[in-house]
N, C-alpha and C positions, 0 to 999 in steps of 0.2 A: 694706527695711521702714522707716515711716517711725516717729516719736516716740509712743506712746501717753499717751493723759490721763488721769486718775486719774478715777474717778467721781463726781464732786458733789452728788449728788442731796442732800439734806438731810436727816436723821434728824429725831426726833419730841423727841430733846434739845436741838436746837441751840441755840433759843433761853435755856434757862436757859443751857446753859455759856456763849455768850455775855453772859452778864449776871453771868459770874462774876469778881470784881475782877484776877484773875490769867490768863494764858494757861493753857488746857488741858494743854497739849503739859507741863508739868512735872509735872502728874500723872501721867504716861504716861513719864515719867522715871523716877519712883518705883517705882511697879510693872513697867518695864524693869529696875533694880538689883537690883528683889527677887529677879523671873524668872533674871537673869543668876547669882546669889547660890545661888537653888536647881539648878544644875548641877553641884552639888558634890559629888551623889552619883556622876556623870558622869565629874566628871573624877580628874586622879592623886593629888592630894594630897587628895581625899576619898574614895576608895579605900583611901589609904594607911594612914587611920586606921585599919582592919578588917584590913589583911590579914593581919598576924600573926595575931590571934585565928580569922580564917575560913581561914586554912590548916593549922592546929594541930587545927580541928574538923574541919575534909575530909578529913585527912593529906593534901596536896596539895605537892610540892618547889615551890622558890620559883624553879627553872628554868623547868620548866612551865604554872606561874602566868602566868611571865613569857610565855612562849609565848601561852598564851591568850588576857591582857590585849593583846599586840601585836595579832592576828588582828582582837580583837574592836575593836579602836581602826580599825582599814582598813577594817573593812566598817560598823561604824557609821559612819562619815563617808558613806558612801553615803545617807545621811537627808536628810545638807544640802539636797539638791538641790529633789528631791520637797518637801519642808514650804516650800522658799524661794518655788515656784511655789503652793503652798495661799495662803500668806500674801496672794500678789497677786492671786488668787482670791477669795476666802474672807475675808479681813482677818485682822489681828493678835488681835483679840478673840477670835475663833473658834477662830485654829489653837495660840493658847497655851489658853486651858481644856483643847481636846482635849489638846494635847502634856503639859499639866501633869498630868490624867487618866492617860494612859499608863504617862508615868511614874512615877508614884505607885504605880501597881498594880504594874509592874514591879518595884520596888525591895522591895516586899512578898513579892512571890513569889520576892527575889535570897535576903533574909532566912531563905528555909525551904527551901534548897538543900541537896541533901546528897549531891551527888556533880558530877563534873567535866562531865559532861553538860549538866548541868542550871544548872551555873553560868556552862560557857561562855556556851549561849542567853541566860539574863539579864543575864551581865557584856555582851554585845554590843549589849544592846534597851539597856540603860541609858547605854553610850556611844553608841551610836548618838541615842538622846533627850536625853541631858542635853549630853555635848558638843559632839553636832551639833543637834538640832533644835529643843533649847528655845535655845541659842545665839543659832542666825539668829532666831528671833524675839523674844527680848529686844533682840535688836540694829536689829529692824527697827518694833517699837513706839517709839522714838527718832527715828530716820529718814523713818519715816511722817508725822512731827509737825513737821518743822523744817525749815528753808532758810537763811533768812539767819542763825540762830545754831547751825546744827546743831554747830560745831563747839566752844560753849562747852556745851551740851546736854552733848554726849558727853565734856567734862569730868568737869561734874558727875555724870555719870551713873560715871565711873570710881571717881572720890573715893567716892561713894556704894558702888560695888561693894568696892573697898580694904575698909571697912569691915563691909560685909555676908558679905563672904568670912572675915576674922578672928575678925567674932562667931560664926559658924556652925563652922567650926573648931573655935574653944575649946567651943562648947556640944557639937556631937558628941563631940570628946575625951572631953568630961567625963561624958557618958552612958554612952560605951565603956566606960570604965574604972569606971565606979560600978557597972555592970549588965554589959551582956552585947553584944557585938556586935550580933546577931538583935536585943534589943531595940532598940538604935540605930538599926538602918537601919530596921525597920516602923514604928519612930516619926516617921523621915524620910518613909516614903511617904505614911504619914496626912495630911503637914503641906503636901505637894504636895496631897493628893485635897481634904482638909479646907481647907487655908488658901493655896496661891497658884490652885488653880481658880477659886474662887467670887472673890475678887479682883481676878481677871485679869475674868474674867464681866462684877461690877459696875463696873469703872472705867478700864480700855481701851475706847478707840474708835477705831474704822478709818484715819480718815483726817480731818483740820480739816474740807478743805470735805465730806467725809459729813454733818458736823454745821452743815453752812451758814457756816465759821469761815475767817477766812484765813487759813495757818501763821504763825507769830511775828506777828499780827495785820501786818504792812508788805509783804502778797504787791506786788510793783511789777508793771506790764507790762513792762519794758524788762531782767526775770534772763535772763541768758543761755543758750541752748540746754540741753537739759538738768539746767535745774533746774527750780524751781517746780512746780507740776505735772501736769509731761509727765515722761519720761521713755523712754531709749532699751530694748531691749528684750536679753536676754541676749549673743544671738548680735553685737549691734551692739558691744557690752560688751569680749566674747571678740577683737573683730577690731582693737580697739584697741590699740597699746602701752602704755595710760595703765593699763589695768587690769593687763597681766603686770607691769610694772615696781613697782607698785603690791602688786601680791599675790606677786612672786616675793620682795620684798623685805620684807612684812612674814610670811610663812612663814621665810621666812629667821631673822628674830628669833623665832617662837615655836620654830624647830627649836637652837637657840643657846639660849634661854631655859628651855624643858624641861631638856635635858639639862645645863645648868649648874646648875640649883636642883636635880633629882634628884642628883646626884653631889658637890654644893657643898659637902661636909663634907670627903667623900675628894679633891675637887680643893685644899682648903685644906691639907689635911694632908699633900698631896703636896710642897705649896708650903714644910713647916714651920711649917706654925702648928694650931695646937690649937681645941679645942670651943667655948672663951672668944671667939675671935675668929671661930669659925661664926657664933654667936650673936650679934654684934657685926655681921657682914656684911648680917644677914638684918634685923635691924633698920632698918640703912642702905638695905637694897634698897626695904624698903616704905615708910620714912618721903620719900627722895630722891625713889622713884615717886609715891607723893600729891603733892609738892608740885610737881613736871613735869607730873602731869595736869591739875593747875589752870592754870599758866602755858601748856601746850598750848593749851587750849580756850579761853584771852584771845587767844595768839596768832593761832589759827585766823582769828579776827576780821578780822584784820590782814593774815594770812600768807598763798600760797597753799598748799595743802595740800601739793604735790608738795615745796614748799621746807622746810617746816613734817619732810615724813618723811625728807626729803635731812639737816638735820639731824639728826633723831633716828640715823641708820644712821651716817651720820660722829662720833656721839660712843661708836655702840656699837663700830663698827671699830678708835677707838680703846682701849678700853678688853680690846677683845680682845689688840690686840696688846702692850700692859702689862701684863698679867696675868702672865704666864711671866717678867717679870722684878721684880714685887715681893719686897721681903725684911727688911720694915719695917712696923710695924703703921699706919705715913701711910699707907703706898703703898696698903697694903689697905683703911684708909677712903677714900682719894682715887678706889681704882679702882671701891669698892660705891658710890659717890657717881656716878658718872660713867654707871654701867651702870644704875642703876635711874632714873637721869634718862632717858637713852637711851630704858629700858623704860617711861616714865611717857608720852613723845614719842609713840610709835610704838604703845602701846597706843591714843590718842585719834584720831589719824591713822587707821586701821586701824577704827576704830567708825563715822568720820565721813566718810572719803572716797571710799566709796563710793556713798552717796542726793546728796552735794557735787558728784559727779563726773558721776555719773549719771541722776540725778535721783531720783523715788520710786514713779513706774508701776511698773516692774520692780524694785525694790530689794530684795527678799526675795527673788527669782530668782538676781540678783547678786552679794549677802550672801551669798545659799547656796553658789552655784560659788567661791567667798574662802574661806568657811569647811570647804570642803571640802580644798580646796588648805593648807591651816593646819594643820585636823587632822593629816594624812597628815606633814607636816614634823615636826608636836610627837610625833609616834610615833616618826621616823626619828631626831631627834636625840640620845635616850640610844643609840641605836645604833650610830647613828657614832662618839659619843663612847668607848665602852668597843672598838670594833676599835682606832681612832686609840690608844688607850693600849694595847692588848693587841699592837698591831703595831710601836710605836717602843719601848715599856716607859713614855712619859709621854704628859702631854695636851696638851705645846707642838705635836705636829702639829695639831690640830683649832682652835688656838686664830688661829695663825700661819697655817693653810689658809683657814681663812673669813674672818679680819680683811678681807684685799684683797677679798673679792664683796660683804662689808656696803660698804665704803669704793664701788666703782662702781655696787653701787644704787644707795648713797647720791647718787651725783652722778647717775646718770640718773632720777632720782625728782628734781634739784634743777632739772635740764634739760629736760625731760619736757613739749611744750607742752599746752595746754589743750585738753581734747576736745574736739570741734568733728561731731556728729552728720551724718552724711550724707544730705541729705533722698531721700527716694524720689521716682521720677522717674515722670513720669505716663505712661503710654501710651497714653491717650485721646489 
C-alpha cells in the first residue's frame, strides 16, 4: 500500500484564520491540553480521589475494586483503536465533541451507581473513553496541526497539561471533601458535556490545509517521506521496527511509571525514609518533569527523535538502578531529579514521534495502536511490582530486572534508522 494524503479541500474559515497574526495549529494546542487535562476522570489518580468514599457507599473490599478497575483498564484500551480510525475519518473536531459527549454522560451515570454491576460497566466506558479515546485525540488535535515544530508543540502542549492536570486535582479534591463524591464526579460530567464539547466544536479544525493553511506556515517540497502531508498507513507502521522499538519502549516507561508513583510512598519507606521525603520526591518529580518537557521540545528541533527517547530511557535505567541503593536524602533528590527528567524526555517523544515518524494521514490510527499498547503496560506495571516484592520480600527485583531492557531500548531507539516508506509497486 502506497502513502496516503491528507485531504485539502479548503473550509469556508480559511481565509480568516489565515489572516490571523499567529499560526492556528496553537489554538489546537490549547484545547488539546484542555482535552488531555479532562481524562482525569479516566484515569488512576483521578479515580483515586473517589475511591475511598465510593467504596464505603457500595461496601465494595478494595481487592475487588482492584479486580474490576484492572478488567476495566484491558478492555477499555480496546477504544484506542476504533476512535484512532474515526479520527482520520471523521477529523479531530468531530471525534472529540462526540468522545467528550460520551464521556460526560458516562461519568454522570458512574455518579449514580449503586452496585458492583453497574460500576463495573461505567468504571469500564469511562477508562475505555477517557484513558483511551479522548487520549488519542487530544494527542492527535496536535499532530494533525504540525510538521516541522511538531516536537516543540508537544512541548508546550506537556507544560500546559503538568498544569492543567494539578489545577483539576486540587479542584476535584476540593469538591470531594467539601461535598460529596457523587456530587464531584456529576459536576465533572456536566463540565465535559457543558464545557470541553462545545469548545472542541467552536475551535478544533481538522487539518491546516482543510482550512486552505500550510502546517507551521514553512510546509517545504523537499520533507522527507512521511511527513508533511502524506502519510503511511497503519499496517505500514506495524511492519516497521521504528514503531515497536519506539512504542515497546515508551510502554515500557508508563509500565515503570504507573507503578512507581502508585506505590511511591511504600517504596520510600521501604528504603527508610518517611512521608516528609514522599512529599519531597513528588514535588521533585513534577517540577524536574516540567522543565525536561520544555528542553525536549527545543531539543526535538534539533535532535532526532529516536536519539532525543534513547536518552530519555538511558537516564531512566539509570535511575532504576540507584534507587535500591540510596540512603541519603542527596541521593533521593539526585535520583527524583534524574527520573522525572527521564519522565519529562520520554513523555514528549511519545506525544511527537509518532505524526514525526509517520506522518499525519493515519496518525490517529497509529496514536491509537501506541496508546493501546501503553495503556495495557500502565495496568501491568502495579502488578508486576507488588508479585516482584511479595516474591523476593523487596522491590530491588523489579527495579534491577527492568533497569537493563530500559538501558537497550534506550540504545536501540538511539540506533534505530529512519523510516523510509516502501512505495507500492504498480502492476500496470
Amino acid at each position: 500500500m502506497g502513502m496516503a494524503v491528507i485531504d485539502t479541500k479548503p473550509s469556508a474559515v480559511g481565509n480568516y484564520l489565515a489572516r490571523l497574526p499567529f499560526y492556528y495549529g496553537w489554538v489546537n494546542v490549547l484545547v488539546a491540553a484542555l482535552a488531555m487535562t479532562a481524562t482525569l476522570p479516566g484515569r488512576t489518580h483521578g479515580l483515586g480521589l473517589i475511591t475511598k468514599p465510593l467504596l464505603s457507599d457500595l461496601k465494595i473490599s478494595d481487592v475487588w475494586y482492584s479486580e474490576l478497575n484492572f478488567l476495566a483498564i484491558l478492555i477499555g484500551a480496546a477504544f484506542c483503536l476504533p476512535v484512532g480510525r474515526l479520527i482520520d475519518r471523521l477529523g479531530t473536531r468531530v471525534v472529540l465533541t462526540g468522545v467528550a459527549c460520551a464521556l460526560g454522560v458516562v461519568v454522570i451515570l458512574m455518579s449514580r451507581v449503586e452496585d458492583d454491576v453497574t460500576l463495573f460497566i461505567t468504571l469500564t466506558l469511562v477508562r475505555g473513553l477517557g484513558q483511551g479515546a479522548l487520549s488519542v485525540v487530544s494527542l492527535a488535535i496536535v499532530g494533525k496541526w504540525f510538521t516541522r515544530r511538531l516536537g516543540l508543540a508537544m512541548g508546550v502542549f506537556a507544560v500546559l497539561l503538568t498544569f492543567g492536570f494539578i489545577g483539576s486535582i486540587l479542584g476535584l479534591r476540593a469538591v470531594v471533601e467539601e461535598y460529596h463524591w457523587r456530587t464531584a464526579w456529576s459536576g465533572t460530567g456536566w463540565l465535559l458535556l457543558l464545557g470541553l464539547a462545545p469548545i472542541g466544536w467552536l475551535l478544533v479544525r481538522k487539518t491546516p490545509e482543510a482550512c486552505g493553511l500550510a502546517p507551521d506556515r514553512e510546509a517545504s517540497s523537499d520533507q522527507p517521506p512521511g511527513r508533511g502531508t502524506e502519510g503511511v498507513s497503519l499496517g505500514q507502521a506495524l511492519r516497521s521496527p521504528s514503531f515497536w522499538i519506539f512504542s515497546l519502549a515508551t510502554s515500557l516507561f508508563n509500565l515503570l511509571w504507573s507503578a512507581i508513583t502508585l506505590f511511591n510512598e511504600k517504596i520510600l519507606n521501604e528504603q527508610g525514609f518517611g512521608d516528609k521525603t514522599f512529599d519531597l520526591v513528588m514535588a521533585l518529580l513534577a517540577g524536574s518533569g516540567l522543565i525536561s518537557n520544555l528542553l525536549a521540545g527545543w531539543l526535538a528541533t534539533r535532535w532526532s527523535m529516536g536519539r532525543l527517547l534513547g536518552l530519555g530511557m538511558i537516564l531512566l535505567a539509570g535511575s532504576l538502578v540507584a534507587f535500591p541503593l540510596i540512603d541519603s536524602q542527596v541521593h533521593v533528590i539526585l535520583y527524583a531529579l534524574v527520573l522525572g527528567a527521564s519522565g519529562g524526555i520520554i513523555t514528549v517523544v511519545f506525544f511527537a514521534i509518532y505524526g514525526h515518524t509517520f506522518g499525519r494521514a493515519h496518525l490517529g490510527h497509529i496514536q491509537g495502536a501506541a496508546q493501546l499498547l501503553s495503556v495495557i503496560a500502565s495496568a501491568l506495571g502495579p502488578v508486576i511490582l507488588t508479585l516482584s516484592r511479595d516474591g523476593t520480600g523487596s522491590y530491588d527485583l523489579f527495579f534491577y530486572g527492568l533497569a537493563p531492557v530500559a538501558g537497550v531500548l534506550g540504545l536501540c531507539a538511539w540506533k534505530v534508522r529512519p523510516f523510509r516508506p516502501v512505495p507500492a509497486v504498480s502492476t500496470t
